[in-house]
KOLPAZA-107860 format. One record per atom (N, C-alpha, C, O, CB): x, y, z. Coordinates in steps of 0.2 Angstrom, whole numbers, padded with zeros to 4 digits, always signed. Glycine has a CB too. Layout:
<site X="X" Y="Y" Z="Z"/>
...
***
This chain:
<site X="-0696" Y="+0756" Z="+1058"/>
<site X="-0696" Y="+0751" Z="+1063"/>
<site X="-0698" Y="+0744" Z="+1060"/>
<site X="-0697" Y="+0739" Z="+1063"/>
<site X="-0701" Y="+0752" Z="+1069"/>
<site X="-0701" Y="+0744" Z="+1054"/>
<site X="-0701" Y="+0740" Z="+1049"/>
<site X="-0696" Y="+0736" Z="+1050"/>
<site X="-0696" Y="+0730" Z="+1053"/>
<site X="-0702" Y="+0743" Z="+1043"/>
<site X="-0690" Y="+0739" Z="+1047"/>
<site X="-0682" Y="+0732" Z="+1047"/>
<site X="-0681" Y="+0730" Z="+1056"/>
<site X="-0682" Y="+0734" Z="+1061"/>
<site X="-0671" Y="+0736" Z="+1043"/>
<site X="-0680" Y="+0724" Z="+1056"/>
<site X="-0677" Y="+0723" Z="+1062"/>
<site X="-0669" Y="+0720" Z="+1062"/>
<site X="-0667" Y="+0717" Z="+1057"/>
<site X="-0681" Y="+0718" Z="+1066"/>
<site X="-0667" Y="+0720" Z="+1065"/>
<site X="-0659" Y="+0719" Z="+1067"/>
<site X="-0658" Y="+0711" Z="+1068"/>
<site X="-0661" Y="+0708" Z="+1072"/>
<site X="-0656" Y="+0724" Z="+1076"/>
<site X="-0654" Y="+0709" Z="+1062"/>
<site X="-0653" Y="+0702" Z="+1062"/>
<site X="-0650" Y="+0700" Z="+1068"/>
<site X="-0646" Y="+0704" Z="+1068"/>
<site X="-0648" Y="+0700" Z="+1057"/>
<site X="-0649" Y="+0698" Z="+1073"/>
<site X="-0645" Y="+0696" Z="+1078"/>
<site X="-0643" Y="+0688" Z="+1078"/>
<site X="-0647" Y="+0683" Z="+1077"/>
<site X="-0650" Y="+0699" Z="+1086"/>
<site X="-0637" Y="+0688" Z="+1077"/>
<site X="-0632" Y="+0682" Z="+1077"/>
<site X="-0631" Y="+0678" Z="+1084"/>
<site X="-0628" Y="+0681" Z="+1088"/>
<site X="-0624" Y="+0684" Z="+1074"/>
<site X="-0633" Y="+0673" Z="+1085"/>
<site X="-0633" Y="+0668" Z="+1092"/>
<site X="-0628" Y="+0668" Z="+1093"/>
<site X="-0626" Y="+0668" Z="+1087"/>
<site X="-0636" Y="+0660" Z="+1093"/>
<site X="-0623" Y="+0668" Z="+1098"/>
<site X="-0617" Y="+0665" Z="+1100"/>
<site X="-0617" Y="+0659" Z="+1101"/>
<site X="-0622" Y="+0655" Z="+1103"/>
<site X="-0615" Y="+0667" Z="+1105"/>
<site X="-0609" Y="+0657" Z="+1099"/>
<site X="-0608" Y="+0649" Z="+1102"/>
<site X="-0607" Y="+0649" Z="+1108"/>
<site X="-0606" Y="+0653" Z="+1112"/>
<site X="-0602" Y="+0645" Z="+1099"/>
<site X="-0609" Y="+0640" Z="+1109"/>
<site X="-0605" Y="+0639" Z="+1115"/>
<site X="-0598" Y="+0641" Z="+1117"/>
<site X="-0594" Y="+0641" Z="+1113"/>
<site X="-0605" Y="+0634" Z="+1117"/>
<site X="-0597" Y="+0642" Z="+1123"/>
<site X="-0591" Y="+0642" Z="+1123"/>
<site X="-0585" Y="+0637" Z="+1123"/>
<site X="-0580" Y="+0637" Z="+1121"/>
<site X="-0590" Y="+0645" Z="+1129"/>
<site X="-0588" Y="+0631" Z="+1126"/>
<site X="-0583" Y="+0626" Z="+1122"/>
<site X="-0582" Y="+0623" Z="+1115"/>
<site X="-0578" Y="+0619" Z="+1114"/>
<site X="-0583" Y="+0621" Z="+1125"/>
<site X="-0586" Y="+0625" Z="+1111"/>
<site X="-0585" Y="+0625" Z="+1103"/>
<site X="-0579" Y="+0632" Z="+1102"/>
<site X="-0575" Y="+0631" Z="+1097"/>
<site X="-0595" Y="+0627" Z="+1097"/>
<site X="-0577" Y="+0638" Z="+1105"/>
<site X="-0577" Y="+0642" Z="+1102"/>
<site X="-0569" Y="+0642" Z="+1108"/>
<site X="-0568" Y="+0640" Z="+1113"/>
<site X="-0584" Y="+0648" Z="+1100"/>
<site X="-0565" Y="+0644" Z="+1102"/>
<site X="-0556" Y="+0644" Z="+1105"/>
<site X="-0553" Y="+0651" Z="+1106"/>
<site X="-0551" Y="+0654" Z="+1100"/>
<site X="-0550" Y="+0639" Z="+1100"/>
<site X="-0553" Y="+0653" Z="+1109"/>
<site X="-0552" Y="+0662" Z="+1112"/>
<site X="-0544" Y="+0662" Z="+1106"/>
<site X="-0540" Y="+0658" Z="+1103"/>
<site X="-0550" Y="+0664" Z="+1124"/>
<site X="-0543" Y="+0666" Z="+1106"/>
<site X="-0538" Y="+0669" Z="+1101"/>
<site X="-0531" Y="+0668" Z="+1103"/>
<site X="-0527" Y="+0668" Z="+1099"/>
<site X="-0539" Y="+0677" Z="+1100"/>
<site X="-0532" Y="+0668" Z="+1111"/>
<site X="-0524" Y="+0667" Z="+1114"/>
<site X="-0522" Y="+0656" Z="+1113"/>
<site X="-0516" Y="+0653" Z="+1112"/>
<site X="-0524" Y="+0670" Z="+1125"/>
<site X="-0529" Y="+0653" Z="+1114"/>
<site X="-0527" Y="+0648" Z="+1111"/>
<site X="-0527" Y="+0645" Z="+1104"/>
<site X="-0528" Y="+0639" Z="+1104"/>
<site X="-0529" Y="+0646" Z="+1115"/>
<site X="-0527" Y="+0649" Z="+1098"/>
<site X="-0526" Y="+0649" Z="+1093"/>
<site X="-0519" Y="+0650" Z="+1092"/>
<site X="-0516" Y="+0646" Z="+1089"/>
<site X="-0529" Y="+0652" Z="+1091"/>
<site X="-0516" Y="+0657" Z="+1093"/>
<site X="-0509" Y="+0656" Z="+1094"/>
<site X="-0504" Y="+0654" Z="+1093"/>
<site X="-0499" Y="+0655" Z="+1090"/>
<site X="-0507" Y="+0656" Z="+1096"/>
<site X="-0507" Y="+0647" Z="+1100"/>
<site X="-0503" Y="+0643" Z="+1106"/>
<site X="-0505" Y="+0639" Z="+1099"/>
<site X="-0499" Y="+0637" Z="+1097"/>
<site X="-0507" Y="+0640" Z="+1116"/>
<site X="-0509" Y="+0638" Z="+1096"/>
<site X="-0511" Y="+0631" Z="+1094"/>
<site X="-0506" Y="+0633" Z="+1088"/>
<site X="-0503" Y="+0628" Z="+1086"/>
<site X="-0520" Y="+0629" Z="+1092"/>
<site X="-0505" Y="+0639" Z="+1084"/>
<site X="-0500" Y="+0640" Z="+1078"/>
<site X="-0493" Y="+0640" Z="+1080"/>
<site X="-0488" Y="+0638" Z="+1076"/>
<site X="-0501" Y="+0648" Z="+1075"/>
<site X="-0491" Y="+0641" Z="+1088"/>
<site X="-0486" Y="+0641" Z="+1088"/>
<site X="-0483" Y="+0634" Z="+1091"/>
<site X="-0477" Y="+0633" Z="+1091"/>
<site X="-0485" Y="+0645" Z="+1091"/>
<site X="-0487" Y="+0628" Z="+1092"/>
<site X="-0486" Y="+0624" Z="+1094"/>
<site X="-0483" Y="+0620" Z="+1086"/>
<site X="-0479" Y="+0616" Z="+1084"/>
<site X="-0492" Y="+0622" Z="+1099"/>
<site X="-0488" Y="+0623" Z="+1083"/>
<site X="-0486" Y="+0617" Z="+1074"/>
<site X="-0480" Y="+0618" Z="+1072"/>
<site X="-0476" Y="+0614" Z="+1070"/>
<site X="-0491" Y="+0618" Z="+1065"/>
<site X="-0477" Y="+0628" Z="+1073"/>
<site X="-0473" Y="+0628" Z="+1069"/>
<site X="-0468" Y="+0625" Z="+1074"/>
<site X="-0466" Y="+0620" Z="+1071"/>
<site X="-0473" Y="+0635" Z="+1067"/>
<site X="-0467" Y="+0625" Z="+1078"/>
<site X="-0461" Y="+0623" Z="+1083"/>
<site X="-0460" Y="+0615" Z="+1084"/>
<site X="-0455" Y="+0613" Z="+1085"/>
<site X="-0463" Y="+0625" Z="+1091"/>
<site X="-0466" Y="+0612" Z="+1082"/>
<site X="-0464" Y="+0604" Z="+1081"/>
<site X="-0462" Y="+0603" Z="+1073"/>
<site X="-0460" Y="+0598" Z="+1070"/>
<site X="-0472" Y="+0599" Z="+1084"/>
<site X="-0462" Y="+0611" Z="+1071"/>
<site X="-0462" Y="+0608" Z="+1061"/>
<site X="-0456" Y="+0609" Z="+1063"/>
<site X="-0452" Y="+0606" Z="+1059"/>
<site X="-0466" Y="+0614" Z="+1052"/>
<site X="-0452" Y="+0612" Z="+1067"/>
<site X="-0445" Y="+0615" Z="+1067"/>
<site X="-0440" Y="+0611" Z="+1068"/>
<site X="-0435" Y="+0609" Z="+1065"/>
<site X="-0445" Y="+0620" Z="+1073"/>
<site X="-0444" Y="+0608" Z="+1076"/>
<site X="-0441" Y="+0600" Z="+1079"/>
<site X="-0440" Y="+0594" Z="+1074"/>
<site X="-0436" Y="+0590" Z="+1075"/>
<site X="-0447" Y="+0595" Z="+1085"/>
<site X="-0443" Y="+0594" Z="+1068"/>
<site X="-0445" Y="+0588" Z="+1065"/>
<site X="-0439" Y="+0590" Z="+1057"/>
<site X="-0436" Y="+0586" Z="+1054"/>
<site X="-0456" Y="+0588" Z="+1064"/>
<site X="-0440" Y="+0595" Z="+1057"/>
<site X="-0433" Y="+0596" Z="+1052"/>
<site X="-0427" Y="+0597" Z="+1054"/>
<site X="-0422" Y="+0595" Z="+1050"/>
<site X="-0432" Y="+0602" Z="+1048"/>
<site X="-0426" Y="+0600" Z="+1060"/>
<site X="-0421" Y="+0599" Z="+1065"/>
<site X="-0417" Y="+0591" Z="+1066"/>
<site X="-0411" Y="+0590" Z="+1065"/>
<site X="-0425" Y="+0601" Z="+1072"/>
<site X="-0422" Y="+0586" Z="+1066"/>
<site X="-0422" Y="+0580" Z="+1067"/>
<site X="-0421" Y="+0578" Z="+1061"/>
<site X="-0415" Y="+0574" Z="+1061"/>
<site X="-0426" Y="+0577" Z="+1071"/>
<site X="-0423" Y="+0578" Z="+1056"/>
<site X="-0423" Y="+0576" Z="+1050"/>
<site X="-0415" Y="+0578" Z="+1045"/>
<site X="-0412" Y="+0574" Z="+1041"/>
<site X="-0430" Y="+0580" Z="+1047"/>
<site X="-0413" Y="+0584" Z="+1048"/>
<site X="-0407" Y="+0586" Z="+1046"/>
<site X="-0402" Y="+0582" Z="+1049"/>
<site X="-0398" Y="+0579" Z="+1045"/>
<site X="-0406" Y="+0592" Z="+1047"/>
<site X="-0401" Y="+0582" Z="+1058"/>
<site X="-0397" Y="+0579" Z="+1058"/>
<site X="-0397" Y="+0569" Z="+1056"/>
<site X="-0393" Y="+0564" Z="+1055"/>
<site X="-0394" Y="+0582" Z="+1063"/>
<site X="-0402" Y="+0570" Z="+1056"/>
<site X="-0402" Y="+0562" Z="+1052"/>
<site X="-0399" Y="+0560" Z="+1043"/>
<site X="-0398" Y="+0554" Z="+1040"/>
<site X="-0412" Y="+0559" Z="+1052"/>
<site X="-0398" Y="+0566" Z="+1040"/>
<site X="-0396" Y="+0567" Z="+1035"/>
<site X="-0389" Y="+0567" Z="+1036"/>
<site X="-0385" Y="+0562" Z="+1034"/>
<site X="-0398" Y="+0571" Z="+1032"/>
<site X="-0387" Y="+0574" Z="+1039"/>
<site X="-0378" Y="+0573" Z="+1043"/>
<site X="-0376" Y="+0567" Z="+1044"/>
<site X="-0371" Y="+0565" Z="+1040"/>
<site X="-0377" Y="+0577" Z="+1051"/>
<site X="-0378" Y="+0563" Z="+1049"/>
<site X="-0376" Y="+0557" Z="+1052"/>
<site X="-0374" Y="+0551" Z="+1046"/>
<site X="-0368" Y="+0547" Z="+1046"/>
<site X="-0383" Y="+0554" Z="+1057"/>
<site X="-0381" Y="+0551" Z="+1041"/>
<site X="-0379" Y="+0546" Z="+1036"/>
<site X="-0376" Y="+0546" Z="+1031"/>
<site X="-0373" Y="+0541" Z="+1028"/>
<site X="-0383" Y="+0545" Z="+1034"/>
<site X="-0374" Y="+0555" Z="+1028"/>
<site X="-0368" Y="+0557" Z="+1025"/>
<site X="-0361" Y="+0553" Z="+1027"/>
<site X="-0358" Y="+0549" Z="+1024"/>
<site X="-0368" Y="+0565" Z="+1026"/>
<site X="-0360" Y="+0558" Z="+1032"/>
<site X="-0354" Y="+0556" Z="+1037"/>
<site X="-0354" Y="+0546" Z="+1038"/>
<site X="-0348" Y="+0543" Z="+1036"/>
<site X="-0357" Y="+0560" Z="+1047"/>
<site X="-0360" Y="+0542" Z="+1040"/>
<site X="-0357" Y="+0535" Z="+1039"/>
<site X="-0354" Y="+0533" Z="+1033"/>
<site X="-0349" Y="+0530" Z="+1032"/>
<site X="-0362" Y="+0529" Z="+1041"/>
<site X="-0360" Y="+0537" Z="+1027"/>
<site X="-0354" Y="+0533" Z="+1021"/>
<site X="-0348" Y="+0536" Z="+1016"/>
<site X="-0345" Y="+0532" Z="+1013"/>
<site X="-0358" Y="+0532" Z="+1015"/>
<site X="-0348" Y="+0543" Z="+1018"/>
<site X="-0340" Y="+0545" Z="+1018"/>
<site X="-0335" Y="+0541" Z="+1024"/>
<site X="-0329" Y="+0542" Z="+1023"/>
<site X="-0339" Y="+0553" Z="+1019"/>
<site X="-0337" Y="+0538" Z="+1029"/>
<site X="-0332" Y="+0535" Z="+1032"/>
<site X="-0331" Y="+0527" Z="+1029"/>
<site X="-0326" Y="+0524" Z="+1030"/>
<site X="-0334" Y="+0535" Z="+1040"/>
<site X="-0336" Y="+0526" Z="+1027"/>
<site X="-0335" Y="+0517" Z="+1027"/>
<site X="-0332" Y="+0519" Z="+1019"/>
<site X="-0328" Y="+0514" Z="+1018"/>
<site X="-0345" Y="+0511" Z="+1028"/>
<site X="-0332" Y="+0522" Z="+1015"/>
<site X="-0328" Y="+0523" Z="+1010"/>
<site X="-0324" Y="+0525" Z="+1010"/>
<site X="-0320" Y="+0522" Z="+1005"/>
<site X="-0329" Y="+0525" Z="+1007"/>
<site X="-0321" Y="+0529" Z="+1015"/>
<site X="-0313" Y="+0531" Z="+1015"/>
<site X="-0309" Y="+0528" Z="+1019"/>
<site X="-0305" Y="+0524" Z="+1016"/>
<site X="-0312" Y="+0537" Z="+1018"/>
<site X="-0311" Y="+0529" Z="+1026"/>
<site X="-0306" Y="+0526" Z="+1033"/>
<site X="-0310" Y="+0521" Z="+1034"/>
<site X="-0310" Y="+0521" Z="+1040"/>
<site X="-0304" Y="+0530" Z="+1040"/>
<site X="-0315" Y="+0517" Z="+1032"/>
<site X="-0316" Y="+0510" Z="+1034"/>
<site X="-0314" Y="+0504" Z="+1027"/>
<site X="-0315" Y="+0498" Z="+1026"/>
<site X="-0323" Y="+0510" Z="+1037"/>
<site X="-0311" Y="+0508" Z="+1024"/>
<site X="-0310" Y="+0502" Z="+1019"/>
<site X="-0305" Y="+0497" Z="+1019"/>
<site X="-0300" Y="+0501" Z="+1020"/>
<site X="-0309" Y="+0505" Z="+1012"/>
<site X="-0304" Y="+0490" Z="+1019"/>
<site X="-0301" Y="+0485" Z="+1021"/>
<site X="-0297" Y="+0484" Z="+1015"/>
<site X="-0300" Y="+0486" Z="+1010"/>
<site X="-0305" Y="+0480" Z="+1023"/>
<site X="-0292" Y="+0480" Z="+1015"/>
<site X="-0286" Y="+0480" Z="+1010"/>
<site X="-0285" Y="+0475" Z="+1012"/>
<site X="-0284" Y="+0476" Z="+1018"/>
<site X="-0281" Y="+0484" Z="+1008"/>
<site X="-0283" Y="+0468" Z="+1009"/>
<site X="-0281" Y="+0461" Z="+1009"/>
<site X="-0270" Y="+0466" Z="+1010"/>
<site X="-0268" Y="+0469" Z="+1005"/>
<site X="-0284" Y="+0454" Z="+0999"/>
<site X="-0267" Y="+0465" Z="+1015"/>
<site X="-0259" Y="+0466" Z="+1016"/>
<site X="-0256" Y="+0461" Z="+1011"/>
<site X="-0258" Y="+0456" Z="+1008"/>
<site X="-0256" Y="+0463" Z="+1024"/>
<site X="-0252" Y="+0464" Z="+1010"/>
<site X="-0243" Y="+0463" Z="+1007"/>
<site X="-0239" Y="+0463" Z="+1010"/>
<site X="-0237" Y="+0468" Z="+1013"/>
<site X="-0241" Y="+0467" Z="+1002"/>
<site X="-0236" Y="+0456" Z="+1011"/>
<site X="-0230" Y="+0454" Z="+1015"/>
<site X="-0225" Y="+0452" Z="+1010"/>
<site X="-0226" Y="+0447" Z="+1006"/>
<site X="-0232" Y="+0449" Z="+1022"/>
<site X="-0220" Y="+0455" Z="+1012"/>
<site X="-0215" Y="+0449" Z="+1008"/>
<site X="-0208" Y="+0446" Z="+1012"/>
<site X="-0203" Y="+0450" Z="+1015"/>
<site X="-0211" Y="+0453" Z="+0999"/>
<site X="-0208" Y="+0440" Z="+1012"/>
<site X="-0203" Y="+0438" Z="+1018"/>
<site X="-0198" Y="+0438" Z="+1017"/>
<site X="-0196" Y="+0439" Z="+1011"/>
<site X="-0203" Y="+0431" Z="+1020"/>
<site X="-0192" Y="+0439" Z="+1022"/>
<site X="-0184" Y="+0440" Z="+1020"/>
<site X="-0182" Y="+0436" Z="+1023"/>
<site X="-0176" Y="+0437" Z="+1024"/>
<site X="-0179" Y="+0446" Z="+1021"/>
<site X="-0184" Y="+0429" Z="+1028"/>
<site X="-0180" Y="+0423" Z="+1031"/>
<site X="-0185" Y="+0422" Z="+1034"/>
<site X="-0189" Y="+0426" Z="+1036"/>
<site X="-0173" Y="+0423" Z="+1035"/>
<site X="-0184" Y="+0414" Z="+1036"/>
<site X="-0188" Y="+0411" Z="+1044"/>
<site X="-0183" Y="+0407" Z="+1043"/>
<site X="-0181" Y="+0404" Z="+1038"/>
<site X="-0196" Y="+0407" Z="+1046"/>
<site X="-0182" Y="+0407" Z="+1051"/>
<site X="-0175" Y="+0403" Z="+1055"/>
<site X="-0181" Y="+0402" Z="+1061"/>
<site X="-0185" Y="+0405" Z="+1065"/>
<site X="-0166" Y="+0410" Z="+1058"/>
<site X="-0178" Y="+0392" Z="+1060"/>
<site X="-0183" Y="+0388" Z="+1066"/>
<site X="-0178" Y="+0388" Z="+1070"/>
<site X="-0173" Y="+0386" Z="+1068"/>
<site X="-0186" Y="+0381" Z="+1065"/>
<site X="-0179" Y="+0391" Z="+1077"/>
<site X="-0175" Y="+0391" Z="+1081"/>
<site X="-0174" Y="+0385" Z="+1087"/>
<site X="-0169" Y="+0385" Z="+1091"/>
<site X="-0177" Y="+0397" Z="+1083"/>
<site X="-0178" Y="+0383" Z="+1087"/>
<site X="-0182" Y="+0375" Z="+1092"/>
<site X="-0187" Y="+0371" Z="+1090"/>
<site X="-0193" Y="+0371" Z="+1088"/>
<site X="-0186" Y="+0377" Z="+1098"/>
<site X="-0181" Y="+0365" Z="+1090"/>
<site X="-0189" Y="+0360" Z="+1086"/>
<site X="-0189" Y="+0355" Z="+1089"/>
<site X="-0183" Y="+0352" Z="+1090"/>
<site X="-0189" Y="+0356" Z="+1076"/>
<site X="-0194" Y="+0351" Z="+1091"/>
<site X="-0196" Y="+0346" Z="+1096"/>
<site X="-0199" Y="+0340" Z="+1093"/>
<site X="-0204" Y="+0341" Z="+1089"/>
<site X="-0201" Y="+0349" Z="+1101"/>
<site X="-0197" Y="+0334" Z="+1094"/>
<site X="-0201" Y="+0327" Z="+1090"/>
<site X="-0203" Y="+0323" Z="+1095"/>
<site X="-0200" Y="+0318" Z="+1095"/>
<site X="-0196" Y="+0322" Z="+1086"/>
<site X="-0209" Y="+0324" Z="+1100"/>
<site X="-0212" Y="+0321" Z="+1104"/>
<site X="-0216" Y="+0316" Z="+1101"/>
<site X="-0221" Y="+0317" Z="+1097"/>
<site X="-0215" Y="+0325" Z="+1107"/>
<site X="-0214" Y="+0309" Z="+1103"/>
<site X="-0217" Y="+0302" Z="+1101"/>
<site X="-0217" Y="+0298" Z="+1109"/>
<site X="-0213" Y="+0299" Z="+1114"/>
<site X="-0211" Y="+0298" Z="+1095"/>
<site X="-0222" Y="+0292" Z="+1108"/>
<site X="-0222" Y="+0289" Z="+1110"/>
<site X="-0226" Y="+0292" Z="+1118"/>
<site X="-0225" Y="+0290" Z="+1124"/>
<site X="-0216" Y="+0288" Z="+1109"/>
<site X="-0232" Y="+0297" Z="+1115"/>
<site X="-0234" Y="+0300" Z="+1121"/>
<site X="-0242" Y="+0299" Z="+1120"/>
<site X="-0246" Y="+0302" Z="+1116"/>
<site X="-0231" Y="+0307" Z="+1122"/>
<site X="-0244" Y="+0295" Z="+1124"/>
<site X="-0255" Y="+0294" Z="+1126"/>
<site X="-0256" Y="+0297" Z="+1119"/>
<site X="-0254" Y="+0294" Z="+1114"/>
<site X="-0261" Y="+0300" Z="+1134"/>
<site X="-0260" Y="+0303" Z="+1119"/>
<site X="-0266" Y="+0305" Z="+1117"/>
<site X="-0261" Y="+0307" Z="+1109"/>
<site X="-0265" Y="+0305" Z="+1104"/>
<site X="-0271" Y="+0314" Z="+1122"/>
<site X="-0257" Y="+0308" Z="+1107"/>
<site X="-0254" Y="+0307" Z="+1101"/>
<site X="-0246" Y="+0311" Z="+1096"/>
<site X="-0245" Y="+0316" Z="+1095"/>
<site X="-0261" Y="+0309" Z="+1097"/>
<site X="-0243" Y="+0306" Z="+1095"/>
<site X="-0236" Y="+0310" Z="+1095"/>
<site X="-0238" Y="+0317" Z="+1090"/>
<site X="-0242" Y="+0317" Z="+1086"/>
<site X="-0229" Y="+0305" Z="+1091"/>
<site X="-0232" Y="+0323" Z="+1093"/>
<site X="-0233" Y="+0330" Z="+1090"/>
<site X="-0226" Y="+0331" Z="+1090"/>
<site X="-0221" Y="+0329" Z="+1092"/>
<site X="-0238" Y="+0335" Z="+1094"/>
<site X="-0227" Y="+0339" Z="+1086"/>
<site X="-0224" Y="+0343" Z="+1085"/>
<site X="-0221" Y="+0349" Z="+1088"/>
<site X="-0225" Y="+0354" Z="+1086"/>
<site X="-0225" Y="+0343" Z="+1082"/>
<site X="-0215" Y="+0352" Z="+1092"/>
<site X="-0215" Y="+0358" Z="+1094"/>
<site X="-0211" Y="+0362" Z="+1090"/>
<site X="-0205" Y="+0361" Z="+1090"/>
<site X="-0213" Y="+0359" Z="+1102"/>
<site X="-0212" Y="+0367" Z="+1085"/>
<site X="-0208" Y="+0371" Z="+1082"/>
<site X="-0207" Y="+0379" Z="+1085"/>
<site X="-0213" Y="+0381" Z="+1087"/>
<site X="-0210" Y="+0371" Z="+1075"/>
<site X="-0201" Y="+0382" Z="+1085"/>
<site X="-0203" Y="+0388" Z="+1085"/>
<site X="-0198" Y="+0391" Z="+1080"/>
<site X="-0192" Y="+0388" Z="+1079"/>
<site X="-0204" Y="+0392" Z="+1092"/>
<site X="-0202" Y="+0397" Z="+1078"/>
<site X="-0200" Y="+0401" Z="+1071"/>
<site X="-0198" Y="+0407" Z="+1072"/>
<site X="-0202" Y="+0410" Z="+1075"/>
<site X="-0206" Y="+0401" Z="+1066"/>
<site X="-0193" Y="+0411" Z="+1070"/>
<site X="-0192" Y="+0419" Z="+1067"/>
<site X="-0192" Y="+0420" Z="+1061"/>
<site X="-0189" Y="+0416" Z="+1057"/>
<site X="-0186" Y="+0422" Z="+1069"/>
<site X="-0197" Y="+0424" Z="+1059"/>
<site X="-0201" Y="+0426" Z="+1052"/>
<site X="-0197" Y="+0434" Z="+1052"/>
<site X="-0199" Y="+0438" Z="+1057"/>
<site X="-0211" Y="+0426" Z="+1053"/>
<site X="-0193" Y="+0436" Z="+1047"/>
<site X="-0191" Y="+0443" Z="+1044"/>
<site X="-0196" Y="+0445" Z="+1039"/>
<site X="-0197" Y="+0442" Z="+1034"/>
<site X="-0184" Y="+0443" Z="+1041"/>
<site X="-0197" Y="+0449" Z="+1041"/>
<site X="-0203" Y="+0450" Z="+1035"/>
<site X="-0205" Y="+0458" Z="+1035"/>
<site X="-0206" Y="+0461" Z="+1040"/>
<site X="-0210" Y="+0446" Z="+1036"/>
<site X="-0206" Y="+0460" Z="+1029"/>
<site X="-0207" Y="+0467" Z="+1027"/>
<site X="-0213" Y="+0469" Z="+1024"/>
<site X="-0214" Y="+0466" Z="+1018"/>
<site X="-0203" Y="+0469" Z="+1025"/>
<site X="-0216" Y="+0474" Z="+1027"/>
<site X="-0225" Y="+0475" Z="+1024"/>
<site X="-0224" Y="+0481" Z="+1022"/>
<site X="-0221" Y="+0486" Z="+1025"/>
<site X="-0233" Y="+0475" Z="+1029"/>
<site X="-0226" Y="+0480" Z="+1015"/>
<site X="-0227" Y="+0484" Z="+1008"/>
<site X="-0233" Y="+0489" Z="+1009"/>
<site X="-0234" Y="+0493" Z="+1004"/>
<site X="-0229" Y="+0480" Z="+1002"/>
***
């Protein structure tokens, strides 16, 4: 009877997190780590995708036209009028793009 029996205090109960809310608490990280690569990926897709488009089908090219006639079909010499004598032309343009 000499030894006596260490006996270990218990915590409070609000310092101390029962085992089902440990879990909760492992499964809550993995699930937001999930969300967060989930999100992260398609934010990678998205940016892939804009610069293979703006390289491919958005790429701009100055045209090549090469004319085969303009015939003025109506031409107007207005003088002699207030705000300032003008011009009325109108034009047919044949033209073929290369």
């Amino acid at each position: 009877m000499g030894e006596r029996e260490q006996v270990r205090p218990l915590a409070p109960a609000a310092d101390r997190q029962s085992s089902d809310e440990e879990g909760a608490s492992r499964h809550h990280k993995k699930r937001s780590r999930k969300c967060c690569v989930f999100i992260a990926a398609i934010f990678v897709i998205l940016v892939v995708a804009i610069v293979v488009m703006r390289f491919t089908a958005f790429r701009v090219k100055d045209p090549i036209i090469k004319m085969n006639g303009v015939t003025v079909t109506q031409l107007e010499l207005t003088s002699g009028t207030i705000p300032k004598p003008g011009l009325n032309m109108s034009l047919i343009a044949e033209y073929v793009s290369v």
